[in-house]
Structure formats: C-alpha cells, structure tokens
TIZADREN-543495 format. One record per atom (N, C-alpha, C): z, y, x. Coordinates in steps of 0.001 Angstrom, whole numbers, padded with zeros to 6 digits, always signed. Last residue first. Layout:
ZYX ...
This chain:
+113108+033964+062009 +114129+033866+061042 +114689+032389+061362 +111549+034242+064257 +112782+034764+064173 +113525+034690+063158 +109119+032866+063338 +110003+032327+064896 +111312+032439+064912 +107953+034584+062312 +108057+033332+061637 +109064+032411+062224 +107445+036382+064153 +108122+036737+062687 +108783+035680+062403 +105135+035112+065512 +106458+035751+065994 +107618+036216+064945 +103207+034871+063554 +103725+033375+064232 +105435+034376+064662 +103645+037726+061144 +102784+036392+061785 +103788+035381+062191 +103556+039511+059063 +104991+038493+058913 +103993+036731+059988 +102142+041726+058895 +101861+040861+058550 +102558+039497+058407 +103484+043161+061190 +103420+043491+060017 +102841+042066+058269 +102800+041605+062742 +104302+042091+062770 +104622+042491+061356 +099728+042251+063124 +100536+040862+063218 +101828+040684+062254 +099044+044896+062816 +099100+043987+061676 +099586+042636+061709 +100292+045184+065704 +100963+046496+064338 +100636+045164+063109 +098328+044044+067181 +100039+043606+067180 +101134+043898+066036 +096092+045067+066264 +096472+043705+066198 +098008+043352+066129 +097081+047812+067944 +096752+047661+066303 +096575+046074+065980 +097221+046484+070566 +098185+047099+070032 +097929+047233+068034 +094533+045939+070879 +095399+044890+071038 +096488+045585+070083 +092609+047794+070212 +092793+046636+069413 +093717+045788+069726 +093814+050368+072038 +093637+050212+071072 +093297+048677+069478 +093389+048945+074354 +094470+049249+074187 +094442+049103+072546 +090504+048246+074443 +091569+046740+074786 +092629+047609+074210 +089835+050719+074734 +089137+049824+073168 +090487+048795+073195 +090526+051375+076584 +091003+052121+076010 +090419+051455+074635 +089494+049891+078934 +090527+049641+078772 +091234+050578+077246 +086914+050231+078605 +087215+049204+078303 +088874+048934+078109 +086723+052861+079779 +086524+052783+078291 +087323+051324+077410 +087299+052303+082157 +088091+053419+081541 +088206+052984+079828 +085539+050365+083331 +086864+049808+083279 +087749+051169+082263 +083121+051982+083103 +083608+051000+081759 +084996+050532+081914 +082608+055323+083903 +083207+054139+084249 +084144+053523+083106 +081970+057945+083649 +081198+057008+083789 +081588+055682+084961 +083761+059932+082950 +083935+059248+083987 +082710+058403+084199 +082973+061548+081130 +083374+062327+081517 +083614+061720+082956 +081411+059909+079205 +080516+060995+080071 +081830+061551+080651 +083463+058071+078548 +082093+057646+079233 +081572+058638+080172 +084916+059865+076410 +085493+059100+077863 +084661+058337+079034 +082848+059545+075072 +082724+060752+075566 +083798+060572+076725 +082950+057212+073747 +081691+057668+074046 +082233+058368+075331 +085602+057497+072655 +085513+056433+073186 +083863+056466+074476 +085117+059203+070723 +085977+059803+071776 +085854+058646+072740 +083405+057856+069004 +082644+059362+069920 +083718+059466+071000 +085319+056253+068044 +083309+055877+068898 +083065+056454+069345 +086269+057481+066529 +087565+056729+067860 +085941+056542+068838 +084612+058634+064675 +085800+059403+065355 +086282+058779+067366 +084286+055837+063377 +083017+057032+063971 +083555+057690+064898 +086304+055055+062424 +085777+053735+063760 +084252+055396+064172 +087314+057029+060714 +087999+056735+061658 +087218+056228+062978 +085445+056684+058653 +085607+057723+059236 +086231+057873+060693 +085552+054772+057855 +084242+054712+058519 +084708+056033+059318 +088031+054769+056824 +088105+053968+057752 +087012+054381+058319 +087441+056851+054608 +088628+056859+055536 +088508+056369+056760 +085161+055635+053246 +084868+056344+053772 +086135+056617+055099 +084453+052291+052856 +085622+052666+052813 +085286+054428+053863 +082077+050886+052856 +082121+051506+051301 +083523+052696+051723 +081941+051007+055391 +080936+051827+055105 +081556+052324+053366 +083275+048845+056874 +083764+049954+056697 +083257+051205+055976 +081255+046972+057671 +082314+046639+056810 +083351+047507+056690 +080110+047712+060269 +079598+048427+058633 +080493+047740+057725 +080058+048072+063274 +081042+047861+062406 +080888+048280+060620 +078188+049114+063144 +078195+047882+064277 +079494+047139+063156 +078095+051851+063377 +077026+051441+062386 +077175+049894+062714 +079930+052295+065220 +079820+052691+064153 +079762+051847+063289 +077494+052076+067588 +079113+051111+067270 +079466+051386+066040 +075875+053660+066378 +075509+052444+066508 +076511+051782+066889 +077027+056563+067893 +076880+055864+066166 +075979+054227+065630 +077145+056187+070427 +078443+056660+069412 +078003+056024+067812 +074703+055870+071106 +075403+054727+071589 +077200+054765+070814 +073619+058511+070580 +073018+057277+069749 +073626+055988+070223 +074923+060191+072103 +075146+060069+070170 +074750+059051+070067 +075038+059696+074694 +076093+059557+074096 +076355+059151+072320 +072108+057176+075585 +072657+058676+075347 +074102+058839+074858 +070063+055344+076731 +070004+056131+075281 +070902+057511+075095 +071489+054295+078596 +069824+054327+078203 +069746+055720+077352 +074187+054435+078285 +074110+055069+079843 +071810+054855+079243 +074706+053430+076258 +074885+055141+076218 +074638+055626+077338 +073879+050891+076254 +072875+051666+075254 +073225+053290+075926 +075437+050001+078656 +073433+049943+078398 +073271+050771+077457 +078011+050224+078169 +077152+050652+079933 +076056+050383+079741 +078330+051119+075265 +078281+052455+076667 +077649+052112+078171 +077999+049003+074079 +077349+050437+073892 +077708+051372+074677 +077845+046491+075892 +076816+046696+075306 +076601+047864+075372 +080339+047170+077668 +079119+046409+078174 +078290+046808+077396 +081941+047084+074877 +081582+048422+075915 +080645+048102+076630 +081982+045183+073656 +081527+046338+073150 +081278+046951+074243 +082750+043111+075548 +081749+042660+074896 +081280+044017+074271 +085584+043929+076349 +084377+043953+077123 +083105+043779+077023 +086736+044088+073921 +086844+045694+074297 +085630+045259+075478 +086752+041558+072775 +086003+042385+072324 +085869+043382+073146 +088484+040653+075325 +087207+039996+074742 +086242+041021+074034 +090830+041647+074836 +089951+041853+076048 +088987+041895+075572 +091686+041151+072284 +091075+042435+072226 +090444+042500+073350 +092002+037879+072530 +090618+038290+071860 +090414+040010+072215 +094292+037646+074184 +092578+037431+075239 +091479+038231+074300 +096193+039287+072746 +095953+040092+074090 +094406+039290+074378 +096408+036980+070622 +095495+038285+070109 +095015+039596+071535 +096881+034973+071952 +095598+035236+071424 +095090+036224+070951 +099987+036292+073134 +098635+035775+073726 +097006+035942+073283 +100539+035952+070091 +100535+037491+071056 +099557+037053+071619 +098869+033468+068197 +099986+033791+068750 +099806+035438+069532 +098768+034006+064514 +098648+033887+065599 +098845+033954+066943 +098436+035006+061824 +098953+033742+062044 +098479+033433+062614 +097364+037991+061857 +098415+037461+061092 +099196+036297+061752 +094449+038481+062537 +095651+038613+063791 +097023+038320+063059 +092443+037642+060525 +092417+038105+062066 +093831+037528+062548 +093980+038660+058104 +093470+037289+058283 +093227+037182+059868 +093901+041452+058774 +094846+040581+058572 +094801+039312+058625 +091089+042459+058959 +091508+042458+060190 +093215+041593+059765 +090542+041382+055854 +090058+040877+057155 +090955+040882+058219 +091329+042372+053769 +092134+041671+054456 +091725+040714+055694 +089471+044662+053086 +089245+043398+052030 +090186+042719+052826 +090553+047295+054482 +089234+046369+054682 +088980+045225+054282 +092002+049738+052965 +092147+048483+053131 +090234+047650+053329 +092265+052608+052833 +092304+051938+054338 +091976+050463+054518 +092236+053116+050384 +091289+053776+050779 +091292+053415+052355 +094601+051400+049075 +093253+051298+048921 +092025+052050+049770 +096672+052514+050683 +096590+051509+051095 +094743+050755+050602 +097061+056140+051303 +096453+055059+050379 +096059+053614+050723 +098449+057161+054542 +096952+057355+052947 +097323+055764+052050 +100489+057393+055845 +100227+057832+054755 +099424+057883+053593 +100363+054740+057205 +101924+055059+056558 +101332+056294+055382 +097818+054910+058403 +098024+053736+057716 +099352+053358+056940 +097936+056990+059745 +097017+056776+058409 +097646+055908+057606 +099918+056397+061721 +100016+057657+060850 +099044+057525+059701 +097981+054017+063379 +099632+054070+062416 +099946+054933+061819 +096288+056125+064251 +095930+055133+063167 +097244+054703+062272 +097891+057595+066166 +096922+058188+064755 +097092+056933+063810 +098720+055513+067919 +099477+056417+066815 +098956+057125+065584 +096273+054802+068613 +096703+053860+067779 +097618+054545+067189 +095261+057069+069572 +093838+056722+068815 +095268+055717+068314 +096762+056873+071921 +097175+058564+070506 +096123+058079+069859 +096430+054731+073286 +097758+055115+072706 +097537+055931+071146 +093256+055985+074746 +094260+054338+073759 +095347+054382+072442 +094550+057788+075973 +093736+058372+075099 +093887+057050+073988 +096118+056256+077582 +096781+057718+077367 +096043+057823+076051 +094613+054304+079162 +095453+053982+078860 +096022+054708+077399 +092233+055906+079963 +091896+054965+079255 +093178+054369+078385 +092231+058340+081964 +091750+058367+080429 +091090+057116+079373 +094453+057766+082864 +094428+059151+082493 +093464+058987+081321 +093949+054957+083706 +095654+055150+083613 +095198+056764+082500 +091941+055136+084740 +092137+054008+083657 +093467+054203+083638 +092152+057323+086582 +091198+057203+085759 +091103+056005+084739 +094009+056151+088530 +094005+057299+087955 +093089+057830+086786 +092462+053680+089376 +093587+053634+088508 +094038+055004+087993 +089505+053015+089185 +090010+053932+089827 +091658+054080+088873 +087336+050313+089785 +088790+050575+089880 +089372+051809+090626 +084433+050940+088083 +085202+051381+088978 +086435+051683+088821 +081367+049975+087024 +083465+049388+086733 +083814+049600+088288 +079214+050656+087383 +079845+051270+086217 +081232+050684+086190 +077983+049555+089527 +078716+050666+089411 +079080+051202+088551 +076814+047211+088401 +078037+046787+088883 +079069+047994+089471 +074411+048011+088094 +074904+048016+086873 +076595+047679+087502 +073447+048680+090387 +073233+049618+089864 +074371+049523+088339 +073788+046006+091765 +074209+046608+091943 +074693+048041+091208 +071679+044101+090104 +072917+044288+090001 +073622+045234+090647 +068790+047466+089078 +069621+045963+090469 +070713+046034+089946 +067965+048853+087468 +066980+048544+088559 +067807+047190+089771 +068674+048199+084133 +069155+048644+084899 +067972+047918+086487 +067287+047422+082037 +067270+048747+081659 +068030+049059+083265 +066673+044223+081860 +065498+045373+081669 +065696+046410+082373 +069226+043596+082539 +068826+042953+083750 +066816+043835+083178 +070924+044440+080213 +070987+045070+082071 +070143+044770+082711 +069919+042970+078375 +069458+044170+078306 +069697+044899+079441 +071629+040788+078781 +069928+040426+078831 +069224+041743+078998 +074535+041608+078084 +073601+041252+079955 +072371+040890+079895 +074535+042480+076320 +074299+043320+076741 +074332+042502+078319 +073637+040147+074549 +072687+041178+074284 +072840+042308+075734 +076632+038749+075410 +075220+037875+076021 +073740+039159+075739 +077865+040301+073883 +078310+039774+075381 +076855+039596+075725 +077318+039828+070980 +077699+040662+072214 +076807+041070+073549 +078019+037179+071037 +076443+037591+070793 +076362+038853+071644 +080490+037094+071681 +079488+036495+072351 +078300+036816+072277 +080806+038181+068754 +081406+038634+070110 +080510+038020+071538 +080388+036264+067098 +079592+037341+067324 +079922+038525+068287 +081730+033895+067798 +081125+034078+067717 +080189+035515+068282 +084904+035557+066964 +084401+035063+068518 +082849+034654+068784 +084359+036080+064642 +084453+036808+065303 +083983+036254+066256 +084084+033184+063630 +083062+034067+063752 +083143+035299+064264 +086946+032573+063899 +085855+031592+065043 +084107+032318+064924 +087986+033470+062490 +088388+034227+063712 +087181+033169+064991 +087113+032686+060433 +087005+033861+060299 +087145+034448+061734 +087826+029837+060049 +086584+030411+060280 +086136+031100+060251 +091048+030488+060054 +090393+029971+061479 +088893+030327+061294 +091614+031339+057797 +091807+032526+058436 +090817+032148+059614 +088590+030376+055705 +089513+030252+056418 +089864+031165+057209 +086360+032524+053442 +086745+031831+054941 +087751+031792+055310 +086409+033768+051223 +086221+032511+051323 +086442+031531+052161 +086721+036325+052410 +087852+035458+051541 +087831+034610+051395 +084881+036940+053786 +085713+036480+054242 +086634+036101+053654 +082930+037764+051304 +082817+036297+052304 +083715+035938+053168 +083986+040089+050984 +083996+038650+049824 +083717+037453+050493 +083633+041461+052506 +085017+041360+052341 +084801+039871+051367 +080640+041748+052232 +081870+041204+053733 +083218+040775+053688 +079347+041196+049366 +080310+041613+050369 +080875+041380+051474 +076418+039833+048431 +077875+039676+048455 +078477+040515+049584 
C-alpha cells in the first residue's frame, strides 16, 4: 500500500503524531551515531556555531529563494505532478502557527543533526545529499517533487561545506518548512482562516 494511502486512513492527528514520532527517531539515530563517529562532545558541539553573519547569509537568504521557488512550482505545474496524496495538508491545515513554528524546528534539528552533522561530516556531501532524499521516498512516484527535495538536499548539503556549521543549515530547513507549512496552512483554509471569517 502506498504512503499516500495510509495516510488517508489516518487521522489528520495520527498523522501528525507519526511525524513527531519519526522525528524522534531522528533525533535519537543521530545522537547514538555522535557518540561512535565523533572523538568528544566537544568535537561534535563545534558544528553549531553562532555566527549570525553566517545564519543570516547562508541560512536565512538561501531558505527564502528554496520557498519562492517552491511557491512558483506550486502556481505553475500541475497540481497532479506536485501533489503528495494530501499529506503535507493534513500536516499543517488544522493547526495552530505556533505548532507548525515548534514542529519545523523540530524537524530542521532532527534532519540536520542526522544528515549533515554525522552522515555528511562521516560520509561526505553526496552520500548525506541523497539519503535525505531517499528519507523522504513518498515523493519517488512524483518525479517533480523528488526532484525538488534532491535539489533543496544538495543545496542544503553544500551550505554545509561551505560553513560547516548546523546552526546555518538548520536554520535554512526551519525556514524553509516553516514558511511552506504556513503557504499550505493559509492555503488550506486552517485554524487562522477559520478565525477570520
């Protein structure tokens, strides 16, 4: 069965309670795997460096034009060739701002921890680029979209090698899913919608 088919079945709530779920799973893979691949907390605690010129230049900035893009797809292509069975809608529809600002933290620290400050700082840029990717496979039948989460992975990657620092990256996943959350909220006629009539 499908991804998309099983989330139809699921409540919007037991949909957003398996996110969180496997978000945690996350979370928890990439601090079991620091404490192998990295020689001391310390070593791993240099990858989040508050450099605000550097989470302003290439986390904030690069964020942005990855969500304008996406809003430009998502006005011109084909609503079939973008549509992910109504997941990420079920997601962030009927819910408040708030929840959707803690969950993109959430994810943007749970991904990046994993594939850039262990797998891409072990392994490398490509193979920590296409295993987010490949992370996200409920995009696979949809070439457009696979196309996209590959694209935003490498530039997301490569904001890595240029700073090697997660507060950069992290902030540029957070930008990116909060703000596109907010796009399908609004769009989606959520809690705030619902408020104003």
């Amino acid at each position: 069965m499908k991804q998309s088919e099983i989330a139809k079945q699921l409540s919007d709530k037991e949909l957003r309670t398996q996110v969180w779920l496997s978000q945690c799973l996350l979370f928890a893979i990439s601090i079991i795997l620091s404490f192998f691949f990295f020689d001391s907390i310390t070593a791993w605690m240099d990858l989040f460096k508050w450099n605000i010129k550097e989470i302003l230049y290439y986390g904030l900035m690069p964020g942005i034009a990855i969500v304008l893009i996406d809003i430009v797809l998502m006005k011109y292509v084909s609503r079939e060739k973008i549509d992910d069975g109504g997941i990420n809608e079920k997601i962030f529809k009927n819910v408040s701002i708030p929840y959707i600002f803690f969950l993109a933290i959430f994810i943007a620290l749970a991904e990046e921890m994993l594939f850039r400050g262990v797998i891409q700082s072990v392994f490398g840029f490509a193979a920590a680029s296409i295993l987010f990717a490949i992370v996200h496979f409920r995009y696979l039948t949809k070439p457009v979209l696979f196309a996209s989460v590959i694209i935003v992975s490498f530039i997301i990657g490569y904001l890595f090698v240029l700073t090697n620092n997660l507060l950069v990256t992290i902030t540029a996943h957070f930008v990116v899913d909060f703000l596109l959350g907010l796009y399908i909220h609004f769009q989606g006629g959520g809690k705030t919608n619902e408020c104003k009539r």
